[in-house]
C-alpha positions as CSV (number, residue, x, y, z in Angstrom):
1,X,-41.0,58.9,-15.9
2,X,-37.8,58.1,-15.1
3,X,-38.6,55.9,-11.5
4,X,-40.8,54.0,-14.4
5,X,-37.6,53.1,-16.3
6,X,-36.2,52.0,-13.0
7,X,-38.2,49.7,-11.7
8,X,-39.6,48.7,-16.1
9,X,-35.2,47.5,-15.8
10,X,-35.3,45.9,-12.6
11,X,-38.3,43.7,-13.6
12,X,-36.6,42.6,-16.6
13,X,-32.9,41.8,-15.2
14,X,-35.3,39.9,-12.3
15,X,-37.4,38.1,-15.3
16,X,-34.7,37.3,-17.1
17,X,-32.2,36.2,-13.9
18,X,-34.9,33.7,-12.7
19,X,-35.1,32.1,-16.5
20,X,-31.6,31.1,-16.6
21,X,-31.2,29.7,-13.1
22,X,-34.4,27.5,-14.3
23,X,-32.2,26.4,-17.1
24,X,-29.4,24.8,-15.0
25,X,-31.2,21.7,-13.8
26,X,-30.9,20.8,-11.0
27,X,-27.9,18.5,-10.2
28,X,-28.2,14.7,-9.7
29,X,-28.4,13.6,-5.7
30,X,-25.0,11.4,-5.0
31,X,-24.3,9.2,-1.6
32,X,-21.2,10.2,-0.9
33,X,-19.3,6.7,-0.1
34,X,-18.9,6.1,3.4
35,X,-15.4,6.7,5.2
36,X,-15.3,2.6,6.1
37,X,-17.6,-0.2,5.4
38,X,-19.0,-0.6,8.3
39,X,-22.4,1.4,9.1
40,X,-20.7,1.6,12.6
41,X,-17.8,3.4,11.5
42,X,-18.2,6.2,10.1
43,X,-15.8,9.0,11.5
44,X,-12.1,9.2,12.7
45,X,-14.5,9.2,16.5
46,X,-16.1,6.0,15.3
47,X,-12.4,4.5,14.7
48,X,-10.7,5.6,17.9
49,X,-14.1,4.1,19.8
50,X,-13.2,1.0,18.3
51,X,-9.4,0.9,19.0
52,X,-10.0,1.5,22.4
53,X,-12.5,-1.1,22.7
54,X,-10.1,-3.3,20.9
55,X,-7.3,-2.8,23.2
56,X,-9.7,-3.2,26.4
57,X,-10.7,-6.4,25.2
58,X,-7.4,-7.7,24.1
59,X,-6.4,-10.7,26.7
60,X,-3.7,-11.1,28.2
61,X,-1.4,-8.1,27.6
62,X,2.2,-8.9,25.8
63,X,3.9,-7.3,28.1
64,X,5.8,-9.7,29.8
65,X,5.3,-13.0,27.2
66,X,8.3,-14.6,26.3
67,X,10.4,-12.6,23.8
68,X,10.5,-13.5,20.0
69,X,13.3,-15.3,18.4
70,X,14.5,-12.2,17.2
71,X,14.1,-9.8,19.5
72,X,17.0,-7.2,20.4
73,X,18.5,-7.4,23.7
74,X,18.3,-4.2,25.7
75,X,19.4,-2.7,28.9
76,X,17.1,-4.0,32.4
77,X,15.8,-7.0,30.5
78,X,16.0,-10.2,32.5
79,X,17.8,-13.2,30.7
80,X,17.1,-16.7,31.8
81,X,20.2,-18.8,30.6
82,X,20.4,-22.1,30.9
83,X,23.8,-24.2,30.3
84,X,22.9,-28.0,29.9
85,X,25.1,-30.3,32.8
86,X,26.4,-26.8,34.0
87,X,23.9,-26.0,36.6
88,X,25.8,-23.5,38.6
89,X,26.2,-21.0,35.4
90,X,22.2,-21.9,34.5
91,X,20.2,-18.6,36.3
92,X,18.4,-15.6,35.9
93,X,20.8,-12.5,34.6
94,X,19.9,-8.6,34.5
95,X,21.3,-6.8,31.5
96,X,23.1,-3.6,33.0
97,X,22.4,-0.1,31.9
98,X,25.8,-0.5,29.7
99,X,24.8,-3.7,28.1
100,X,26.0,-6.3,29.9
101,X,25.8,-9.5,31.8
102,X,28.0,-10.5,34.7
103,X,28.6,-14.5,34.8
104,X,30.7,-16.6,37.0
105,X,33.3,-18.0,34.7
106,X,32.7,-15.7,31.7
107,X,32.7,-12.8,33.4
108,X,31.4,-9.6,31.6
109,X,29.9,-10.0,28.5
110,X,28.2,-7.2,26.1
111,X,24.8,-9.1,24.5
112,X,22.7,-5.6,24.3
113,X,21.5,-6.0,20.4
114,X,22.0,-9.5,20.0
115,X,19.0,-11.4,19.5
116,X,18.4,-14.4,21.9
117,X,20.0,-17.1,19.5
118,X,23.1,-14.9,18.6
119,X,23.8,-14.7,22.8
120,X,23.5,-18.3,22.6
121,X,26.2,-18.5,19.9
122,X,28.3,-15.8,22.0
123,X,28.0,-18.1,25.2
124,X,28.7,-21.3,23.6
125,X,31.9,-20.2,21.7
126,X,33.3,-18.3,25.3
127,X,32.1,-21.5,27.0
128,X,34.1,-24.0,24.2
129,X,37.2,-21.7,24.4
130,X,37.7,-22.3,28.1
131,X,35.6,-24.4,30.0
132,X,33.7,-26.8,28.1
133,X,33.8,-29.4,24.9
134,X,30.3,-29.1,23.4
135,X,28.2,-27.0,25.2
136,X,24.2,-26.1,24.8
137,X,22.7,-22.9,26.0
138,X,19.4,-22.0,25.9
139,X,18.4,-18.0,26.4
140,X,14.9,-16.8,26.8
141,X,14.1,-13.0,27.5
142,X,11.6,-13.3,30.5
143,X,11.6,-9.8,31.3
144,X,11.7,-6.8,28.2
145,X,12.3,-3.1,30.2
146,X,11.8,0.1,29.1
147,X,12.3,0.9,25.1
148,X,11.3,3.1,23.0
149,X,8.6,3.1,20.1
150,X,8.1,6.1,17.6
151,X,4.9,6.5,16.4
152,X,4.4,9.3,13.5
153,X,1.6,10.6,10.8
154,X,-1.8,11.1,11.0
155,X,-2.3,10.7,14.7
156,X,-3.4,12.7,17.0
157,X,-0.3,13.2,19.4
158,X,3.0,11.8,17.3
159,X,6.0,11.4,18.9
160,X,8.5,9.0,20.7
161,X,6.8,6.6,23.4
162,X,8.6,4.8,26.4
163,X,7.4,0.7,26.6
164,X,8.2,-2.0,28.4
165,X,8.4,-5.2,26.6
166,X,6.1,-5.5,23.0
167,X,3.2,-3.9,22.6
168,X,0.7,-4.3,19.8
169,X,-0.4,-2.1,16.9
170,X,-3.7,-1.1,18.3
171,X,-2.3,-0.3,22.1
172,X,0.5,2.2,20.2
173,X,-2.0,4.3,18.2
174,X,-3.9,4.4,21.6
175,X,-0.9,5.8,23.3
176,X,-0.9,7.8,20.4
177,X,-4.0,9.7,21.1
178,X,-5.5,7.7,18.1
179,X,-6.0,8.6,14.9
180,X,-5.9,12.5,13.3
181,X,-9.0,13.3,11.2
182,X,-7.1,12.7,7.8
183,X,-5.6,9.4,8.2
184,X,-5.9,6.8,6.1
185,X,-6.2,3.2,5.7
186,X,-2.8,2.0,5.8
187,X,-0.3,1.8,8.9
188,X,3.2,0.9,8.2
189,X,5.3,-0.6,11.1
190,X,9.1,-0.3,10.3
191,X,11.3,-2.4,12.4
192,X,14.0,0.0,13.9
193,X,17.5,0.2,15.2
194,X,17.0,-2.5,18.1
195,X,15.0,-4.8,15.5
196,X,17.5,-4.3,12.5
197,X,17.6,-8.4,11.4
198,X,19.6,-10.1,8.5
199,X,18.7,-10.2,5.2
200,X,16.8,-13.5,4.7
201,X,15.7,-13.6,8.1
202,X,12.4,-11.2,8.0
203,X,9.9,-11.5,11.3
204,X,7.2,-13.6,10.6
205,X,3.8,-11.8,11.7
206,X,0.7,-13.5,11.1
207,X,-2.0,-11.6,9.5
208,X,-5.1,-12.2,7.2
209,X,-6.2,-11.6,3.6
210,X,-7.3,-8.2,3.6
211,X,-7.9,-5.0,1.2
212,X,-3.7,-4.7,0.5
213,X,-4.6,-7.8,-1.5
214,X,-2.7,-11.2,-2.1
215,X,0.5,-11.0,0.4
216,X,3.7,-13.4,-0.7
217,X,3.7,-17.1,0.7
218,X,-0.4,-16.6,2.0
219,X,-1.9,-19.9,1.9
220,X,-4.6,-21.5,-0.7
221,X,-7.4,-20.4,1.7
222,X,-5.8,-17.1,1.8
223,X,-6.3,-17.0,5.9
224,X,-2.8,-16.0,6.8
225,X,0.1,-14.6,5.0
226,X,3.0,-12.8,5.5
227,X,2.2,-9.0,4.6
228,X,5.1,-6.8,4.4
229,X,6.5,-4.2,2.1
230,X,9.9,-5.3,2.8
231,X,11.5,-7.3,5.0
232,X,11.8,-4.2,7.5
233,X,8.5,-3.1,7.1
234,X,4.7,-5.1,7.8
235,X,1.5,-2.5,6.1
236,X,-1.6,-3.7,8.1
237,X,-5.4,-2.0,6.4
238,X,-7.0,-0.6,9.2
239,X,-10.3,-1.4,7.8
240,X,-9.6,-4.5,8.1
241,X,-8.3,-4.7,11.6
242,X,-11.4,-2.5,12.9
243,X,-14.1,-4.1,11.0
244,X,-13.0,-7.8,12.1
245,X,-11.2,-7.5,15.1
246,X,-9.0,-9.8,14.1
247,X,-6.2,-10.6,16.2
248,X,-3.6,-11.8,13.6
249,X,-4.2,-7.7,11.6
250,X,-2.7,-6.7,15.8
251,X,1.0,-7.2,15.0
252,X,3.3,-7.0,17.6
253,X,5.3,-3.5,17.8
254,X,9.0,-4.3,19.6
255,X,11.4,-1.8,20.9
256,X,12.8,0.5,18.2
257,X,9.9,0.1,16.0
258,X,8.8,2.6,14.2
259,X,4.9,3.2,13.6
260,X,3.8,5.7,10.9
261,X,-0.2,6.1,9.8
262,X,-0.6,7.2,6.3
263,X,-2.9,10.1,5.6
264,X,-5.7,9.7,3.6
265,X,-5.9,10.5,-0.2
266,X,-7.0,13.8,-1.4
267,X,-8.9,14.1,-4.6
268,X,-9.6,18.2,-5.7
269,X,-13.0,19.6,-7.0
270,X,-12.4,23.6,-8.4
271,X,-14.4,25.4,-10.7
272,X,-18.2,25.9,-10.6
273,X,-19.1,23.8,-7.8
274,X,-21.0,25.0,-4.8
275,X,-17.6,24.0,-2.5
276,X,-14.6,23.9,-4.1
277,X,-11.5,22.4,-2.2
278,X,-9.8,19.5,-1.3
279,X,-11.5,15.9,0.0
280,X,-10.3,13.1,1.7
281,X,-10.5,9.6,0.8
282,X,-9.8,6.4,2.3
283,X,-7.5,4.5,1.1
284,X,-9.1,1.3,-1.6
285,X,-12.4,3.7,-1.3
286,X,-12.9,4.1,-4.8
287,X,-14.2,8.2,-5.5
288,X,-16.2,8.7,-9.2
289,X,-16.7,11.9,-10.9
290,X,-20.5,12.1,-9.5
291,X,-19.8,11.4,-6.0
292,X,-16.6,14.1,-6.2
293,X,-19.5,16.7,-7.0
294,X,-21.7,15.2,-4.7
295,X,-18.5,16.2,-2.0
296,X,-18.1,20.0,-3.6
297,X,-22.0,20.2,-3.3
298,X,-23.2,19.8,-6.4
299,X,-22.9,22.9,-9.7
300,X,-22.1,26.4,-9.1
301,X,-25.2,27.8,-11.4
302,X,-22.9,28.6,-14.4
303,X,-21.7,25.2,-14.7
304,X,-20.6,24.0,-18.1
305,X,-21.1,20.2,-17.2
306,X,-20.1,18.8,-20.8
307,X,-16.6,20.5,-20.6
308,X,-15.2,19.1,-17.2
309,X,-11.9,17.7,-17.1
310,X,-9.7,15.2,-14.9
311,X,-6.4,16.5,-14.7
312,X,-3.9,14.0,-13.5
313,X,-0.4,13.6,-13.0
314,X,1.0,10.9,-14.4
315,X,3.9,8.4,-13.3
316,X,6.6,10.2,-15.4
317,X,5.6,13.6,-13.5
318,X,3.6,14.6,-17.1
319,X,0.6,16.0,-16.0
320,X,-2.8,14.7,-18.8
321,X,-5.9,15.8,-18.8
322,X,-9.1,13.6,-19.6
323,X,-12.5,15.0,-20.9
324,X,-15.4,14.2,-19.1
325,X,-19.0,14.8,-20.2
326,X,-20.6,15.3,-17.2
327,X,-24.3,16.6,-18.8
328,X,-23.9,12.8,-20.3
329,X,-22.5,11.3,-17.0
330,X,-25.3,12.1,-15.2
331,X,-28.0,10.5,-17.6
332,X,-26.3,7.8,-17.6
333,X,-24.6,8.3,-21.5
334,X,-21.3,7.6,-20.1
335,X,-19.5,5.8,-17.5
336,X,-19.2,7.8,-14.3
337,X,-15.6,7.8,-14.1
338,X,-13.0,6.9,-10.8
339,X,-10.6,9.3,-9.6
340,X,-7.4,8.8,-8.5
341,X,-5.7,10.1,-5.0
342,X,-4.6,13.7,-6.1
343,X,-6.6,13.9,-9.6
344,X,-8.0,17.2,-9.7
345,X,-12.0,17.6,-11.3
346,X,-12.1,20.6,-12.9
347,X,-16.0,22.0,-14.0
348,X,-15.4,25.5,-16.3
349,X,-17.5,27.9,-16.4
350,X,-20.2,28.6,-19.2
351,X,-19.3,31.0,-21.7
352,X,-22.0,31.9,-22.8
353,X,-24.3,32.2,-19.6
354,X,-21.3,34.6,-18.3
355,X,-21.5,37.0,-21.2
356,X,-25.6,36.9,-21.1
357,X,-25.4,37.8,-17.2
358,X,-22.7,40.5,-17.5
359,X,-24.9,41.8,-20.6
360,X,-27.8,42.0,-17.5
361,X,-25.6,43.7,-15.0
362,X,-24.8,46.4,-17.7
363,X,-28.6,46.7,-18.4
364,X,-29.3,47.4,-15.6
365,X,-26.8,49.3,-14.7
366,X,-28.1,51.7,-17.7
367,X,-31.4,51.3,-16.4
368,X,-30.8,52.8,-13.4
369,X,-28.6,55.3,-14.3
370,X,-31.4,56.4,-16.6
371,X,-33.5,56.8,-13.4
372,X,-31.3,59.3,-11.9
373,X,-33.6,62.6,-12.2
């Protein structure tokens, strides 16, 4: 009689288990978005492919092109300095390892962090002072040496780089190792110590129209603009650079630079989800409610869909939360809602479902202890 009970109780906690997991339907399929636009890029491997195919292809190399008008003079580089109807000072002149340039007349003169136009300036005013009534000089770096480049964030091996003359964006993430697993969209190049210009006189770097949106001065056909975040710092969308190859998204990196890859976005999924945790997202990738569950695998079986919230923090540091009716979302009763980098989804559990199972697991537990003879 009482192995009857038992197995009389296990039948019923079985029956009734099976009827509410047949309850819970089951949830809505979601494409997760993909991590970039293009079908061909798909994964961090997919992006440091392309870099590298990039850089390979990139023709000629700007090593040794002539420097930019305001480049920073450094120790090794090799001036040419031309002094017009003065052809015995006009030559080629190595900058010593203190700074310097030796010059028959002038003597020593410190131009290490001047740019190009100020050592003009320099030369002129030393060559009206003593030799000379109005003179012209003309100086053009034809050799940039050894400097360094910093390149932090999400990349695989961060740290300080050795260069000679510029490099571009894509050949310093190379150097770099390429990109980590959670970086994101945007890479900021801050111009450093040996690239600190005047106010008013920002670098001008070409670039296009791209997913940063509208950039100050871009043009009507919004080809090329000026993007920067200040006038010490350029933000480039690596979608944009690696979907289009585009040449003018390359910017130069000069010595002193500083190159820093932003991490991706994380939006949160907790509660009764299959996978609960932390996701990545792309930067201008824009993540809804749905696809968030899609990326937590879909409802834990005692999901209470119609009492999710969004919980947000906003500007002020106040944190809200938003209800969201996700029974309704997914027949399409209400808008399937964006999240925002760091909004957490939370899906509760169901009250009601938890009592009616721990009810079960105390049935049965009686059941079974009624089976002990």
């Amino acid at each position: 009689m009482a192995r009857t009970w038992f197995y009389l109780a296990i039948l019923v906690v079985s029956a009734q288990c099976v009827g509410l997991a047949q309850s819970v339907p089951t949830p809505k399929q979601v494409n997760l978005p993909a991590t970039i636009g293009n079908s061909n890029l798909q994964t961090t491997d997919d992006w440091n492919r392309r870099i590298q195919e990039l850089v390979e292809a990139a023709v000629p190399n700007t090593q040794n092109k002539p420097s930019p008008a305001d480049y920073r003079i450094g120790s090794d580089d090799e001036l040419a300095i031309n002094v017009l109807e003065a052809p015995d000072l006009s030559s080629a002149y190595r900058v010593s390892a203190d700074g310097n340039i030796s010059m028959p007349l002038l003597g020593t003169i410190k131009v290490a962090g001047l740019t190009p136009h100020e050592t003009e300036l320099v030369l002129e005013a030393l060559l009206r002072r003593t030799y000379m009534k109005d003179p012209q000089v003309t100086v053009t770096v034809v050799e940039m040496q050894s400097h360094t480049v910093s390149v932090l964030g999400a990349v695989q091996k961060p740290g300080v780089f050795q260069i000679r003359g510029t490099k571009t964006l894509l050949e310093m993430l190379s150097m770099a190792g390429g990109l980590a697993s959670d970086a994101g969209d945007a890479v900021l190049v801050m111009r450093g110590a040996d690239a600190d210009f005047a106010a008013g006189n920002a670098r001008q770097i070409q670039t296009v129209k791209g997913m940063m949106g509208s950039a100050p001065g871009e043009g009507n056909d919004g080809s090329s603009s000026v993007v920067t975040k200040n006038e010490n710092t350029v933000e480039v969308s690596l979608k944009q650079l690696l979907q289009t190859g585009d040449p003018r998204y390359n910017v130069p990196v000069y010595p002193g630079d500083i190159v820093k890859v932003k991490p991706a976005a994380i939006v949160y999924v907790v509660g009764e989800v299959n996978r609960p945790g932390g996701f990545l997202v792309k930067d201008n990738e824009h993540i809804t409610v749905l696809q968030a569950v899609a990326m937590g695998e879909g409802f834990a079986q005692d999901a209470e869909k119609s009492q999710a919230k969004i919980i947000r923090v906003a500007q002020d540091g106040q944190q809200i939360e938003l209800p969201v009716n996700l029974a309704k979302v997914l027949h399409g009763k209400s808008p399937d809602l964006p999240l925002r980098p760091r909004d957490i989804l939370f899906v509760p559990r169901n009250g009601a479902r938890t009592a009616a199972r721990a009810a079960l697991r105390t049935l049965s537990q009686v059941a079974i202890w009624r089976s002990i003879p």
